[in-house]
VOLUM-248545 format. One record per residue (C-alpha): x negated, y negated, z negated; residue in three letters. Coordinates in steps of 0.05 Angstrom, whole numbers, plus 5000, padded with zeros to 4 digits. Example, Ala and Ser with C-alpha at 12.3 -4.5 7.8 and 13.67 -1.06 7.14 Angstrom:
VOLUM-248545
475450904844ALA;472750214857SER;
END
This chain:
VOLUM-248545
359278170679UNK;363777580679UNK;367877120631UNK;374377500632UNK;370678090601UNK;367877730532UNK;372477190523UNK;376577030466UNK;384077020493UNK;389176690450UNK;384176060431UNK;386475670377UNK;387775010411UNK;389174330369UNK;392073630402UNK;389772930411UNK;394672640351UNK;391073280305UNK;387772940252UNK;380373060235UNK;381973410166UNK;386473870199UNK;381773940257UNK;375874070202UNK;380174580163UNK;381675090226UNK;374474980251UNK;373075230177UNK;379075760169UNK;377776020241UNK;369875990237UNK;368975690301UNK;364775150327UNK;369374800364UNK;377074770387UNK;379474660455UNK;384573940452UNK;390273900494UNK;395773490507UNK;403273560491UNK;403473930573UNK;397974380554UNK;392374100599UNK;385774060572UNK;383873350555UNK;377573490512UNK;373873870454UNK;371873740386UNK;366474080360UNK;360474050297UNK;357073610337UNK;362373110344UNK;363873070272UNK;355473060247UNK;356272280253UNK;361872070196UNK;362471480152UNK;365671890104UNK;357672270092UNK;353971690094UNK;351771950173UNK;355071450217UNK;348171190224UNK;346270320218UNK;351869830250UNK;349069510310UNK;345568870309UNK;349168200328UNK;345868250403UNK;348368900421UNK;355968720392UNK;356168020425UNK;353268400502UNK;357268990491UNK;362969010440UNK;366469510475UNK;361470040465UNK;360369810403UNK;368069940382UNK;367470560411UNK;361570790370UNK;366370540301UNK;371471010334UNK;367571600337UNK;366071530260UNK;370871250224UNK;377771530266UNK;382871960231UNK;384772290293UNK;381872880343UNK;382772410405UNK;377871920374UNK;372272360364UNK;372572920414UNK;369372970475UNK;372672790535UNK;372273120606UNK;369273660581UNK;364674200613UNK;368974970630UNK;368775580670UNK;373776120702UNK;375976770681UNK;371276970746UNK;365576610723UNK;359677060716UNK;356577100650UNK;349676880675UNK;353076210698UNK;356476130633UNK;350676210598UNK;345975750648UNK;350875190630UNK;351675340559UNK;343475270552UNK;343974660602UNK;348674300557UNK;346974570492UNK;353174730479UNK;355875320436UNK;362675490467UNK;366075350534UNK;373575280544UNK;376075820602UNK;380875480647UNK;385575900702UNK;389975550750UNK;389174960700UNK;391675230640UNK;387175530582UNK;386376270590UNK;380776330522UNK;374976150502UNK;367576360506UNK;362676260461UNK;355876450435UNK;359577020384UNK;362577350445UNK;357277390477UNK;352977850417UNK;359278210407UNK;358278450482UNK;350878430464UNK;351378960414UNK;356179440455UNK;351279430505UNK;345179600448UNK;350180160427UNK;351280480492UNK;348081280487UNK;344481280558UNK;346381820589UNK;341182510598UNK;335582350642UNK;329182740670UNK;322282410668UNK;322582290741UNK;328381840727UNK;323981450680UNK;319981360725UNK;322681150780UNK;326780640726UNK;318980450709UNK;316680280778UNK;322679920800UNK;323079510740UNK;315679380758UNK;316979170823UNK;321578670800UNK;316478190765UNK;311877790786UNK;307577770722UNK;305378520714UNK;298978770748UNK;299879070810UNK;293979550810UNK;291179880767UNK;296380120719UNK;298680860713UNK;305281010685UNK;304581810663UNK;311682110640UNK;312382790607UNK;318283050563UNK;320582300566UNK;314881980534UNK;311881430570UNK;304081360580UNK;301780710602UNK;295180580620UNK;289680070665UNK;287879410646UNK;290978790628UNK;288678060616UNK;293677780562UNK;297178070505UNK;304077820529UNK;302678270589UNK;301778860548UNK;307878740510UNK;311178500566UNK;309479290595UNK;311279640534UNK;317879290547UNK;319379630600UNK;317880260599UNK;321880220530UNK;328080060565UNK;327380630617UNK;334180970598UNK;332881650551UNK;324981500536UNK;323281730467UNK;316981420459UNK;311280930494UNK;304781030482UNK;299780410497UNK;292680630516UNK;292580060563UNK;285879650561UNK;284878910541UNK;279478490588UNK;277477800563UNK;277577430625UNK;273376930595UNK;267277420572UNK;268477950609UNK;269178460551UNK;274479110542UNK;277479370475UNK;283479800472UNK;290579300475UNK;292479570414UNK;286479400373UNK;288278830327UNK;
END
């Protein structure tokens, strides 16, 4: 999938000259994280977001003035700091230069840079102009249409084959020694495994083979440290 499918289109947008309470009030009204700021061409110049506004004079959270040192080496930085949490205006607190994708963007690159950065929304730019906005609340809602999708009918060699490819895939799950039975789509899974996230991570799998009904676990648990089996699904 990519951006142009999840997006928000339409994003609510504020300017440099916004002030912070208005800025505050759509963030609120909206319930959004964060607003894309642009200038009076409409180029994006910067966001604001929650984060920007955690440090504020006005809640006691602009954290201690800097000692005499730091001013007298580096006032400017130190003037820039006062800025950040005491100014009445968006272009003193937002972030500048900030971080966006394309319409064309995949989602797994969206999402790489959104975990990166730690950042909850991403401003979508096309041919330099803002085309939406994605954030993490796009992304369930395209979450949860997926989870709602009916799979369409399948036969138990389907699920299998689904099984065994998926298998094939990871470089975690045992390579021999586990049997995958299918009948009347329930899944059978059985050999040995040596970790409880393996098992789960197994059970996984075979749950998301499209049309199974059920997995059954009857795989077997070695400790690799005695040497001893019990059933995986022994408490």
């Amino acid at each position: 999938m990519i951006v142009s499918e999840v997006m928000t289109r339409n994003a609510i947008s504020v300017q440099p000259k916004t002030t912070v309470t208005d800025a505050v009030r759509i963030m609120l009204a909206s319930h959004v994280s964060g607003l894309p700021v642009l200038d009076e061409n409409g180029a994006l110049v910067g966001v604001v977001t929650e984060g920007d506004l955690l440090r504020r004079a006005e809640l006691g959270t602009e954290g201690e003035q800097a000692g005499w040192l730091k001013a007298l080496l580096q006032p400017a930085s130190v003037a820039a700091d006062y800025v950040a949490t005491h100014s009445r205006h968006v272009s003193g607190v937002m972030t500048h230069n900030p971080v966006f994708v394309t319409p064309g963007t995949s989602l797994a690159e969206a999402v790489k840079i959104m975990l990166r950065k730690r950042i909850k929304r991403l401003p979508v730019l096309e041919d330099g102009r803002l085309a939406g906005v994605i954030g993490r609340a796009d992304l369930l809602r395209a979450l949860a249409s997926k989870l709602a999708q009916t799979p369409d009918e399948t036969s138990d060699e389907q699920i299998s084959i689904f099984i065994r490819n998926e298998l094939a895939k990871t470089n975690w799950a045992p390579k021999s020694g586990l049997r995958v039975a299918v009948k009347d789509k329930v899944v059978t899974l059985e050999g040995t495994i040596f970790s409880d996230e393996e098992r789960r991570g197994l059970v996984t799998i075979a749950e998301n083979a499209p049309g199974v009904r059920e997995v059954k676990d009857a795989l077997i648990f070695v400790d690799p440290g005695s040497g001893l089996a019990f059933p995986a699904t022994s408490p």
